[in-house]
N, C-alpha and C positions, 0 to 999 in steps of 0.2 A: 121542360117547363116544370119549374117547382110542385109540389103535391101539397098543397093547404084546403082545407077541408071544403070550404065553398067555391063551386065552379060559376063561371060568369061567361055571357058569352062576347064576342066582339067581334065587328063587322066590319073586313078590311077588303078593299080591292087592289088588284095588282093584276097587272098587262094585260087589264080589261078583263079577268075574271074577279067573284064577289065569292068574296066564301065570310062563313060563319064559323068561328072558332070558340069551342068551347073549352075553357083554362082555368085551373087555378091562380093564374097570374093573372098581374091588375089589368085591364083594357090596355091603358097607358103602356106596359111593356110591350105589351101586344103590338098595338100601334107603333111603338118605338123599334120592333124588329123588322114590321113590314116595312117601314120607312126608310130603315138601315138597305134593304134590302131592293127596295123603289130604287134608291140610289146608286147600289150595284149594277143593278140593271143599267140604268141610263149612261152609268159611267160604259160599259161594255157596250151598248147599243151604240154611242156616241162613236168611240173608238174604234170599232169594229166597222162601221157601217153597216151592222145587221138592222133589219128591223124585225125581223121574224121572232115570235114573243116565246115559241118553244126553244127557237137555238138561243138565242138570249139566255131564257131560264135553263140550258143543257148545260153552258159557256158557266154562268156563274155557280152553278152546281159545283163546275169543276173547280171554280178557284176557291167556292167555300170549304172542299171537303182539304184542297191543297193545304190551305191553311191551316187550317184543323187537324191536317195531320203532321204538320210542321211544326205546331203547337203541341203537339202529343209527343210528339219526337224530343222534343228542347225539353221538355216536362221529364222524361224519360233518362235522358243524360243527365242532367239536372240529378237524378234522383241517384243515381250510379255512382255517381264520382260526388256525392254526401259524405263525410265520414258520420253524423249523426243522423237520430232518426227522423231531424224535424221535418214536417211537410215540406213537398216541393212548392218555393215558388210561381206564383204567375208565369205566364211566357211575357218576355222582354219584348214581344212585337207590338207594339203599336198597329193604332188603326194608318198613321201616318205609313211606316213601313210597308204593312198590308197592303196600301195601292199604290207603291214603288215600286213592290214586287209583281203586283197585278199587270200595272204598266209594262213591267219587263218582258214578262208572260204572253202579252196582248200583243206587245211587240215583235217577239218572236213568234208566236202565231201567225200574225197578218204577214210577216217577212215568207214564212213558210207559205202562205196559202197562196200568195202572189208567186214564190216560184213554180205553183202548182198549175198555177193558172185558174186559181180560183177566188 
């Protein structure tokens, strides 16, 4: 979260716990991550059939850091094969991609835990 000089607090709930966030960023971002994030959730609670609010938030942990590191990875290549020194680009994934990939992920998942018998 950005460093601007006045902090503000904002008050989000998510899978029934309340927390109070204190940021330099607007409420409005605030709100717009938890939401972003509300809906990670439900898409994986849906798809999964979990309902349990800690493996949920264990499950999307892992797909936010996957992506983020596949983001940092593309960023990385990107920067290698530059012949000049201008910044790297964005990563090319989309939030569309993002839960193509997720789906894949989820899929493979539940295909595995079903052979497991779980």
């Amino acid at each position: 979260m950005s460093s601007i000089s006045s902090s503000q607090t904002t008050h989000i709930e998510i899978l029934g716990q309340s927390f109070s966030l204190k940021s330099d960023d607007s409420p409005e971002y605030i709100q717009g991550l938890a939401n972003d994030l509300k809906q990670r959730y439900a898409r994986i609670s849906a798809r999964m059939n979990v309902a349990d609010p800690l493996r949920v938030a264990i499950l999307a942990g892992l797909f936010l850091l996957d992506d983020l590191k596949k983001s940092v990875g593309a960023n990385q290549v990107r920067r290698s094969t530059t012949q000049t020194s201008e910044p790297a680009k964005p990563s090319s994934m989309s939030p569309k991609n993002a839960d193509v990939d997720e789906e894949a992920i989820l899929a493979q998942l539940d295909k595995r835990l079903g052979e497991l018998g779980l």
